[in-house]
N, C-alpha and C positions, 0 to 999 in steps of 0.2 A: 395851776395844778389840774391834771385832768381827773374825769368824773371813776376812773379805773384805783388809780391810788384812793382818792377820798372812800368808794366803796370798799376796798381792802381793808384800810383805815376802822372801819367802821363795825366793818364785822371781824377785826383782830379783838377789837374792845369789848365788844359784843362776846366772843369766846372765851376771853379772860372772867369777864362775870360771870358767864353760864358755867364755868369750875370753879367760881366761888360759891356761886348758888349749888354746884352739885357738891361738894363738901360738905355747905350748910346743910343740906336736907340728909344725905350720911350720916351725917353723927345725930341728928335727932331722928333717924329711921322711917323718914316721910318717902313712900312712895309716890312718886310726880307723873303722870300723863299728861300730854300734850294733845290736845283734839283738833283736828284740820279740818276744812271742807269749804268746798263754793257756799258761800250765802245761799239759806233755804232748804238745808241739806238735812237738819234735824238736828244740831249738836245740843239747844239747850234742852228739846222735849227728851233725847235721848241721856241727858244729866237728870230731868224732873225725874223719871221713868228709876235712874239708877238710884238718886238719892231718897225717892220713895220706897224703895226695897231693902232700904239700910234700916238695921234695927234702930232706936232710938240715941244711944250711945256709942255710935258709930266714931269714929275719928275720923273726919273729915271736913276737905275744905273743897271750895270752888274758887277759882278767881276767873271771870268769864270779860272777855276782852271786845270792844265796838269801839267804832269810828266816834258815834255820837247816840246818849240816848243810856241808860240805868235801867231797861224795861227784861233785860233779862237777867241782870240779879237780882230783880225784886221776883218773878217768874220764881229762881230757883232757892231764893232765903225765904220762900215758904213751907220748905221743907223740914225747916228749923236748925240747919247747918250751918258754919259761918262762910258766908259770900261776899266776896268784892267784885265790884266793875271795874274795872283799865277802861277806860275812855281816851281812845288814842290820838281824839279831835283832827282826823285826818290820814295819820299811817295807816296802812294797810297791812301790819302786823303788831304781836307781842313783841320786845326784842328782852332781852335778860335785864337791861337796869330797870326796866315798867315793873319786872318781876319781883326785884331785888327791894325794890320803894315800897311796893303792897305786902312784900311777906312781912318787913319789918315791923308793922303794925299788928303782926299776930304772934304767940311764944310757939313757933315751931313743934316746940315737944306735946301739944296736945294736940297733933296729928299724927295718922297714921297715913293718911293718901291723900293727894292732893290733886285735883282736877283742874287744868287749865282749859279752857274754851279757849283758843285762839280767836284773832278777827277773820271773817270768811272771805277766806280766798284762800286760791290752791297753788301761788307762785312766789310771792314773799314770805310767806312763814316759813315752806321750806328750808329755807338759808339762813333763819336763827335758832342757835339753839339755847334754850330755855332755861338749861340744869337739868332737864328732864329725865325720867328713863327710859322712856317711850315714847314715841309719837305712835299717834291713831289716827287715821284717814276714813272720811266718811263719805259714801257714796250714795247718794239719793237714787231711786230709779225713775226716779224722773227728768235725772240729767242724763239719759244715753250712755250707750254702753260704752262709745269710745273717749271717757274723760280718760281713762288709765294710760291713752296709748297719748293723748292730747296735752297730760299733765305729769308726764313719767317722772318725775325727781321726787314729789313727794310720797308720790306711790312707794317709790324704791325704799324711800327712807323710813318710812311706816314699818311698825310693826306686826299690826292689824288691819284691816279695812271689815270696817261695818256697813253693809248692805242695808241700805235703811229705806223706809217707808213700803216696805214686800205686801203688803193688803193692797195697795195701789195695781199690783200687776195685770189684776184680769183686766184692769182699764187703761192699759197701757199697751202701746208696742213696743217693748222690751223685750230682748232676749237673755235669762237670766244665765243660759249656756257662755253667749259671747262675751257678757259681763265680766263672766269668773276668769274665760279665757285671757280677756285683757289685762285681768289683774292681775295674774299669774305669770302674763308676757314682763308684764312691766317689774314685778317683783317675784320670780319663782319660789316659794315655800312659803308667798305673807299668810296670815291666818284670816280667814274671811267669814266672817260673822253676817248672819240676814236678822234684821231685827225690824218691826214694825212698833212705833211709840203709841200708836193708837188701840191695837190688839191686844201689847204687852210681849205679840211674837218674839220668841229669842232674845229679849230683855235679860233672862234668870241666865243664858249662856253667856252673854256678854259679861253680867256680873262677875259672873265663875271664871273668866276666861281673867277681867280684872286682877280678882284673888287669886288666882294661881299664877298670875306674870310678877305680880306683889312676891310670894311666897319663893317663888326662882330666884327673884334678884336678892332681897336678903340673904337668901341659903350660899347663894354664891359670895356675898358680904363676909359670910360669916367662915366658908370656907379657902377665904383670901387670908383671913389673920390667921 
């Protein structure tokens, strides 16, 4: 058999659970994002940052995904939210059954959003889907401006992209012009968010921009039945 069927294979099964996982989180009203980005990029400071801004009673989950190593759900289950690690001892992604094993260890209905941290990379996660309802792509500006044009597919398939570590720029050579431009090449209308996790910059728009992509999808939920 060659390696073309076995990957077809693979991510046919992969699709089948991610519409069982998105039904599941459906009927219990859990809004799901999916976080992308090269290793280094800020996904977990950029989760500390969000789930620190949550009232106490928040409904929320993390499940934050690494090769090897629990150093970042314990980082983000001090928040006092409930957190899992996927330890993928090797893949270089989430796929839907890693998904499907961890939620079952939580009762769905006492969420309201759920945060996936993917593993860091910008070229296998693209191609599984999670159940999610959103993927988020995150852009350091300390990787240059041309990932957008270098890593087009999950650009594309992003909802958002978060400009992240902006305090960094007066000491950088970045141009925060040709950045935008890339992303826009690669996704015209994404929505692109600058957020620094050190400053708190653009943390409270990111939040909001959360709530209100939450607040669409239901609405459209609700004006489907």
């Amino acid at each position: 058999m060659t390696q073309v069927p076995v990957q077809e294979k693979v991510l046919n099964e992969n699709q089948r659970l991610a519409a069982e996982l998105r039904a599941r989180f459906a009927e219990h009203g859990v809004f799901v994002l999916n976080l992308i980005s090269a290793p280094g990029s800020g996904k977990t400071a950029l989760l500390e940052r969000t789930l620190e801004s949550m009232p106490r009673d928040a409904r929320v989950a993390v499940l934050t995904g690494d090769i090897q190593t629990e150093n970042d759900a314990r980082r983000l289950a001090r928040a006092g939210f409930p957190v899992q690690q996927i330890t993928t001892g090797g893949t270089c992604h989430l796929d839907a059954r890693m998904i499907t094993r961890a939620v079952e260890k939580w009762n769905l209905g006492d969420f309201d959003t759920l945060f996936i941290e993917n593993v860091g990379n910008l070229v296998c996660p693209s191609s599984y889907d999670l159940g999610e309802h959103a993927k988020v792509v995150l852009l350091s500006v300390t990787e240059g401006e041309a990932k957008p044009l270098k890593y087009p597919s999950i650009f594309a398939k992003a909802e958002a992209c978060v400009l992240n570590k902006i305090d960094l720029l007066p000491h950088l050579v970045f141009d925060l012009r040709v950045a935008k431009a890339n992303i826009e090449k690669a996704h015209p209308g994404i929505a692109v968010l600058e957020t620094s996790c050190t400053s708190r910059e653009g943390v409270r728009t990111w939040t909001e921009w959360v709530q209100a992509r939450r607040a669409a999808e239901f609405s459209r939920a609700t004006a489907g039945h």
